[in-house]
C-alpha positions in Angstrom: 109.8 57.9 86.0 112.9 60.3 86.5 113.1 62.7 89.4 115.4 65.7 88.3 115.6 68.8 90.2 116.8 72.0 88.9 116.0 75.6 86.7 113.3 75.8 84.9 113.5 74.4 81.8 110.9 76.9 79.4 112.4 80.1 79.2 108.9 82.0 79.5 105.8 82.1 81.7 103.8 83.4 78.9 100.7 81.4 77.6 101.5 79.2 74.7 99.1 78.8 71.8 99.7 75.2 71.7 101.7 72.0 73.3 104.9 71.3 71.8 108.4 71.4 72.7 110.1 74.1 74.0 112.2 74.8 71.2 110.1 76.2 68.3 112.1 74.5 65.8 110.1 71.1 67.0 106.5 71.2 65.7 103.9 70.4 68.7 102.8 66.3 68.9 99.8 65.4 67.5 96.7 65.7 70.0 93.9 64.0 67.9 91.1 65.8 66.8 89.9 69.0 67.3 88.3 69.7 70.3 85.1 71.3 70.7 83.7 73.8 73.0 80.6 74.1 74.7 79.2 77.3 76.9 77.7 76.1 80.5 76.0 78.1 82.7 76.3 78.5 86.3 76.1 80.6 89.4 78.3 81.8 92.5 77.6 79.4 95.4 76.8 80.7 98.8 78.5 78.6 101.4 76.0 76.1 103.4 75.9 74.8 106.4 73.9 72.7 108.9 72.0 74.2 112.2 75.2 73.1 113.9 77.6 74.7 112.3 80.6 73.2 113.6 82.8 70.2 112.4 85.9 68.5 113.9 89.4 68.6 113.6 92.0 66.2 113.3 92.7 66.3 117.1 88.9 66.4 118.4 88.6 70.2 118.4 85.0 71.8 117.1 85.9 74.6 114.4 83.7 76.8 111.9 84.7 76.0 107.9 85.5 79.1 106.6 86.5 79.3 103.5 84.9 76.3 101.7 82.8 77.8 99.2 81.1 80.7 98.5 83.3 84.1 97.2 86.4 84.1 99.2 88.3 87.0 99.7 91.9 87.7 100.7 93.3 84.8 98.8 95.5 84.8 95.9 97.6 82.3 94.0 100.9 82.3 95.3 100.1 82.5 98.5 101.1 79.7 101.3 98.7 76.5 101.7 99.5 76.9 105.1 99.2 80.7 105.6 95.3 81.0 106.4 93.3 80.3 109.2 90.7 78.5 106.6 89.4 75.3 105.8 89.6 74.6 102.1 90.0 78.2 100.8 90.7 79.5 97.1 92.0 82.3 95.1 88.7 81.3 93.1 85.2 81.6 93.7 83.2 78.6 93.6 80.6 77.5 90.8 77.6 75.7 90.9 74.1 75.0 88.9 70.9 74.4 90.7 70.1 71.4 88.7 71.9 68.6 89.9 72.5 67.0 86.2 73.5 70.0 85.0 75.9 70.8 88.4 77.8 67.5 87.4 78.1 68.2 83.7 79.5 71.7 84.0 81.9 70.6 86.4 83.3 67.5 84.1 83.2 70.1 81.5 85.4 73.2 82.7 88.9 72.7 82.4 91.9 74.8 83.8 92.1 77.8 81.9 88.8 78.0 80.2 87.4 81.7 80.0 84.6 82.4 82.8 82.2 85.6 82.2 80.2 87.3 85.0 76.3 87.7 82.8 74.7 89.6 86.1 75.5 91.7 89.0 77.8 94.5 89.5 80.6 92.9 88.1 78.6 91.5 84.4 80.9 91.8 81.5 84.0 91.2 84.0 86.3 87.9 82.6 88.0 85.7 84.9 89.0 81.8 84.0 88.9 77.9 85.6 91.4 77.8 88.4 90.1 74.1 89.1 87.4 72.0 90.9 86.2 70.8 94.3 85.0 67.3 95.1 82.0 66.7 97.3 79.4 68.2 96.0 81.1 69.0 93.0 81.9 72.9 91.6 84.0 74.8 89.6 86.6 76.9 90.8 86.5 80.6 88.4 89.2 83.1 89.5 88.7 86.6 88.6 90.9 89.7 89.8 90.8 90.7 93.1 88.9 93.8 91.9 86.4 92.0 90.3 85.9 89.5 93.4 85.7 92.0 95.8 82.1 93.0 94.3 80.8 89.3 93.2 78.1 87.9 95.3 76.7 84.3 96.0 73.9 84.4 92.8 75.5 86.0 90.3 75.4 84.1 87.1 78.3 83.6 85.0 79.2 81.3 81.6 81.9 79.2 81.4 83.3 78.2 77.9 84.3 75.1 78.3 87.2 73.0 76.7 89.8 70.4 76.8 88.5 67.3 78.2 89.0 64.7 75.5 92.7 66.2 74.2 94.6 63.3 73.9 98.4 62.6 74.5 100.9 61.6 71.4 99.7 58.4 70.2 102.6 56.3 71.5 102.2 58.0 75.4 98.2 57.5 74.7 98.9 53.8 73.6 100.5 52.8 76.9 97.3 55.0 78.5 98.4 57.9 79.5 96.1 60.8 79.8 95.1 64.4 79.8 91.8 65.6 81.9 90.7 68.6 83.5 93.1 71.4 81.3 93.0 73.2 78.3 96.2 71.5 76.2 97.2 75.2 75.3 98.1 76.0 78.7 100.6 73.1 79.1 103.6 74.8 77.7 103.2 77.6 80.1 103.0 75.5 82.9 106.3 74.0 82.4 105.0 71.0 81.2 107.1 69.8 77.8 105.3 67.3 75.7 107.2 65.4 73.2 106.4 62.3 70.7 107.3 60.0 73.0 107.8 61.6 76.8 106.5 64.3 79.1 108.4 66.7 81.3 107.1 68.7 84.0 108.1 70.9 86.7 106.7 70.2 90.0 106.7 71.9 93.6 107.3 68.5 95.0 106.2 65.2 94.5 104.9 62.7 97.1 103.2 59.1 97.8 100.1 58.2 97.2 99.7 57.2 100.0 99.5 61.2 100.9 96.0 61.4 99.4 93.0 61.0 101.6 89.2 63.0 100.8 88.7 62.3 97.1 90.1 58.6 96.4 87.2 56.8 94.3 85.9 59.2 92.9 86.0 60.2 89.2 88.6 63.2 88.5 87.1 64.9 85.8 84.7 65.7 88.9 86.7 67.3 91.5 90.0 67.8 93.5 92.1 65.3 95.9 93.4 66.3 99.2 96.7 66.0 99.6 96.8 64.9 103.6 99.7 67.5 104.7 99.7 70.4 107.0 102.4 73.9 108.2 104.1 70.6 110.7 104.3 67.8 108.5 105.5 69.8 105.1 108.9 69.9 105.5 109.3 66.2 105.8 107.7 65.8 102.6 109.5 68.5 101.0 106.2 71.0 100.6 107.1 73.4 103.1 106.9 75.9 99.8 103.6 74.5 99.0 102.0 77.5 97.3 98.2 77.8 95.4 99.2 77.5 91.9 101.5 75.1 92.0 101.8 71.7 90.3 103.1 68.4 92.6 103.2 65.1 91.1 101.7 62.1 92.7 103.8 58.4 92.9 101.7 55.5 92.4 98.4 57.0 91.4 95.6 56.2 88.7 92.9 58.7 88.3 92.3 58.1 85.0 88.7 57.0 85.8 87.9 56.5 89.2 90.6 57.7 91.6 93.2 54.5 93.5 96.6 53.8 93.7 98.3 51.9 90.9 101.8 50.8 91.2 104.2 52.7 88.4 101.6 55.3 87.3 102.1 59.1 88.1 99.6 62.0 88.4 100.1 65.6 88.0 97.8 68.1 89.3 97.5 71.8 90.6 96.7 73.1 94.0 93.6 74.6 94.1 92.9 75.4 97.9 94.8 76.0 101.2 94.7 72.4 103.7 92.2 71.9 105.7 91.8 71.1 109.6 89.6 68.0 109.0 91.0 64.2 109.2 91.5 63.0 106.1 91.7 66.4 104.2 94.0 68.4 102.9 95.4 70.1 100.4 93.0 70.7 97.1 94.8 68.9 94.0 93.4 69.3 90.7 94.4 65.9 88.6 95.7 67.3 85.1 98.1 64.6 83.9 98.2 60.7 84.6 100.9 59.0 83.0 103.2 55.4 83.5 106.5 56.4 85.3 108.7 55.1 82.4 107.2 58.2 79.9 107.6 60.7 82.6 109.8 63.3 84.0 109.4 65.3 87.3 111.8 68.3 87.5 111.4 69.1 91.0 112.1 72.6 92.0 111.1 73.0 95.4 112.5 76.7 96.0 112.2 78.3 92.6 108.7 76.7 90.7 106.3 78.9 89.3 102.3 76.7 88.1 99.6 78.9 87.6 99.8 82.3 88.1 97.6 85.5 87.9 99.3 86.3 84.7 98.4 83.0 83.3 94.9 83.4 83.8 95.2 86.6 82.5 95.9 85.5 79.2 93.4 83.0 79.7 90.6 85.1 79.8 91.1 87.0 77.2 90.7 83.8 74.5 87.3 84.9 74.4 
């Protein structure tokens, strides 16, 4: 793997109809066969909790999870990790089916980016699109405009039309087993992520050890998010004191290709979903998007000036219905 840091090396944020090389004059790799998509149904969750409704920090303190689940509001992409008083929140309200099968399916279906339409409540018709997933329990993360969240409520049903899972990498990058999971490939140019015949280049926020990951190792990542074990007064160490909800940070030494575990030489790629956490062994929410061996990949770290996903991204997103 090379570690490079500096500007941004696709001229545009806008979404890209396919993956391929910056430069148009290079026609986009092979990714196999045409994907298919499937529509999956699904409804707002309403946040849970036990007749005790507190759980334990890091340091032995009691605290109330707000935040995890449910329809957040006040959060956006591009804001700080580190800027809420929150356990696990996102820009994006959370997912869920009441049938368990069904709950696991739609959440190994949706990928990052795929369009997500409110079908009840005062916001039906509205069009929002996959920001990512949570572990746990499983669900899909949908993020709609701020004007549009502020009138969704826990119950409201909404389709997602799912696609991406099963694109495949440029045969020689997929021969050595590198993989694609949990995006749809159109987004990838407009995430600064540069696929070519033989290599991949993407910018990153940061990247970090594996040993950085806590809630979410051995568990399949089609399936969820990991947590990247950092907080506001270990991030500068670690070069994340930028750490923003959107952005993508690459992984050293990690294999989530099935279930998640560290593998010496292998790289992962994901985006951050949700804001840390106060619990041990949680963290930041990391979407898994990209696992690939070092020697094929390149991190261009840009720890000041990265841009992942954005509002305008998902934008664009939304309207491929």
């Amino acid at each position: 793997m090379t570690v490079s840091s500096g500007d941004s090396f696709l001229g545009s944020a806008d979404l890209a109809p396919a993956v391929g090389s910056a430069d148009p004059a290079v026609a986009p790799p092979d990714l196999g066969p045409t994907l298919v998509a499937a529509n999956a149904a699904g409804v707002l969750e309403h946040p849970g909790l036990d007749s005790n409704p507190y759980l334990i920090d890091a340091d032995g303190r009691p605290y109330v999870p707000i935040g995890d689940g449910g329809v957040v509001l006040g959060v956006s992409l591009g804001d700080s990790v580190f800027g809420f008083d929150a356990d696990h929140a996102s820009p994006a309200v959370s997912v869920v089916h009441p049938d368990p099968a069904a709950r696991f399916a739609l959440t190994a279906f949706a990928c990052l980016g795929n369009p997500v339409t409110v079908r009840s409540g005062a916001a039906a018709g509205a069009v929002g699109a996959v920001l990512g997933k949570r572990g746990d329990s499983t669900r899909v993360l949908a993020w709609f405009p701020a004007e549009v969240t502020a009138v969704l409520i826990p119950g409201d049903a909404v389709a997602v039309r799912t696609r991406g899972q099963g694109a495949r990498l440029p045969e020689p990058i997929a021969a050595l087993g590198g993989q694609l999971l949990n995006v749809d490939p159109a987004l990838l140019p407009a995430l600064g992520v540069t696929v070519t015949a033989d290599s991949v280049r993407v910018e990153v926020r940061g990247r970090v050890g594996s040993k950085l990951i806590g809630n979410g190792i051995g568990r399949p990542a089609h399936q969820g998010d990991l947590d990247l074990q950092v907080d506001a007064g270990s991030a500068a160490a670690l070069g994340l004191s930028g750490l923003r909800l959107g952005d993508l940070v690459g992984v050293q030494d990690l294999d989530v290709r099935h279930n998640t575990g560290f593998r010496r030489g292998w790289v992962t790629v994901g985006v951050v979903v949700t804001t840390t956490s106060p619990r041990p062994g949680h963290g930041v929410g990391l979407m898994p998007i990209l696992c690939l061996p070092q020697e094929v990949v390149t991190l261009d770290v840009q720890p000041e000036h990265h841009i992942g996903v954005t509002t305008e991204l998902l934008t664009a997103a939304a309207g491929g219905l």
